[in-house]
C-alpha positions in Angstrom: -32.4 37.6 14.0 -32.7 38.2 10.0 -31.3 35.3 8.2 -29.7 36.0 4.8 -31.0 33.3 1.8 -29.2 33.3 -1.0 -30.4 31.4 -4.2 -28.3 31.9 -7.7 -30.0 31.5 -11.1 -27.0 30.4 -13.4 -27.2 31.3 -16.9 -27.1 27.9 -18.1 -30.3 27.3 -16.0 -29.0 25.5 -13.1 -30.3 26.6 -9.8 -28.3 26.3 -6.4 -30.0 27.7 -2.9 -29.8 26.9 0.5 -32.4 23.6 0.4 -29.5 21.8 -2.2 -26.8 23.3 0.7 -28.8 22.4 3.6 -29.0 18.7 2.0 -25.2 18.4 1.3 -23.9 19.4 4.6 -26.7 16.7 6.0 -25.3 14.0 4.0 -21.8 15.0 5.3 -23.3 14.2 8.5 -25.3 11.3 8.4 -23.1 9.5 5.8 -26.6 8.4 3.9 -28.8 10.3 1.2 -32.0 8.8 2.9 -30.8 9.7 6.2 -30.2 13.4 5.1 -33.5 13.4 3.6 -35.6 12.3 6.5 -33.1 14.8 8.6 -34.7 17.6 6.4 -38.6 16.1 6.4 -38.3 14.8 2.8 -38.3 11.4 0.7 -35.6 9.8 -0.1 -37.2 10.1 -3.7 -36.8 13.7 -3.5 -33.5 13.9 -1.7 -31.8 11.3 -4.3 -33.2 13.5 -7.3 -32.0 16.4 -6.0 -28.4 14.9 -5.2 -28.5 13.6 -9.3 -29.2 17.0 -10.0 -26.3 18.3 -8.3 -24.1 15.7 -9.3 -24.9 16.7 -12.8 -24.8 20.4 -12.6 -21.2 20.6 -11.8 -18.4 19.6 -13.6 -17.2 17.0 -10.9 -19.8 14.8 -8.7 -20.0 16.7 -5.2 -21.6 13.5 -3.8 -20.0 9.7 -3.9 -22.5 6.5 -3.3 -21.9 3.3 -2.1 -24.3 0.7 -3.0 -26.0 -0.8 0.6 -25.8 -4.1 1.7 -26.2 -5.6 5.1 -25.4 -2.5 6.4 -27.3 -0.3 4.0 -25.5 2.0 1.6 -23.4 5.0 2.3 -23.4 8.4 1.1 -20.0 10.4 1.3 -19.4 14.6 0.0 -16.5 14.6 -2.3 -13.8 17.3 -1.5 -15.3 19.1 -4.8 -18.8 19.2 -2.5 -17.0 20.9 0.6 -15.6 23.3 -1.7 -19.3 23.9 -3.2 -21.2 23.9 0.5 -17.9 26.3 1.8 -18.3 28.8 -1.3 -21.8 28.9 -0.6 -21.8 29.8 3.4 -18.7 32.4 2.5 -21.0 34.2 0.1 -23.7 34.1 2.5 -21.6 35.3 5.6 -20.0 38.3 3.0 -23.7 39.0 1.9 -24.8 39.0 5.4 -21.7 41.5 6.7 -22.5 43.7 3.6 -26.4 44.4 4.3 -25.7 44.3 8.3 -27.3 48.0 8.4 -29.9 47.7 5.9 -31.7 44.9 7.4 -31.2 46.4 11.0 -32.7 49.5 9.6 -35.7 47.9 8.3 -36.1 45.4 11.4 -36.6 48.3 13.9 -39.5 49.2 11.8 -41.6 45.7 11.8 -44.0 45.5 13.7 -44.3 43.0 16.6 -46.6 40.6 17.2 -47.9 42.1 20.1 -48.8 45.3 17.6 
């Protein structure tokens, strides 16, 4: 099945796509930046940076940290993140509905591997 990827270009430079999404919605579940990071095959370097970056795009954070300390440290989406990560899969879903026969069109014309 096609997948629809969606990636904005704001005009004030800021990018948000469905890697920065896909990293949200894994801190929601594993309560940890380094956690979601490894869940997505990347550093914690990288997933940290990327959650600064988003915490600096918008105009609230859309991630909360707590610093570890026996237990480690915790990582939490802020109700301003849901409604980022829910705006995001609602415009993909409409996006998806809207070129439905498009992309059906052109996938009965790819050839399979077999060809």
């Amino acid at each position: 099945m096609t997948q629809i990827s969606l990636k904005f270009d704001f005009a004030n430079g800021e990018r948000l796509g469905p890697g920065k999404v896909d990293l949200l919605e894994q801190v929601r579940a594993h309560g940890s930046i380094a956690a979601a990071g490894r869940a997505m095959g990347m550093s914690y370097r990288r997933a940290w940076l990327l959650i600064d970056r988003l915490n600096h795009m918008f105009v609230e954070p859309v991630v909360v940290t707590q610093m570890g300390g026996r237990g480690g440290g915790a990582a939490t989406l802020t109700p301003f993140g849901e409604t980022i990560v829910r705006r995001y899969r609602a415009l993909q879903a409409k996006t998806a509905a809207a070129a439905a026969e498009d992309l059906a069109a052109l996938e009965a014309v790819l050839r399979t591997p077999d060809d």
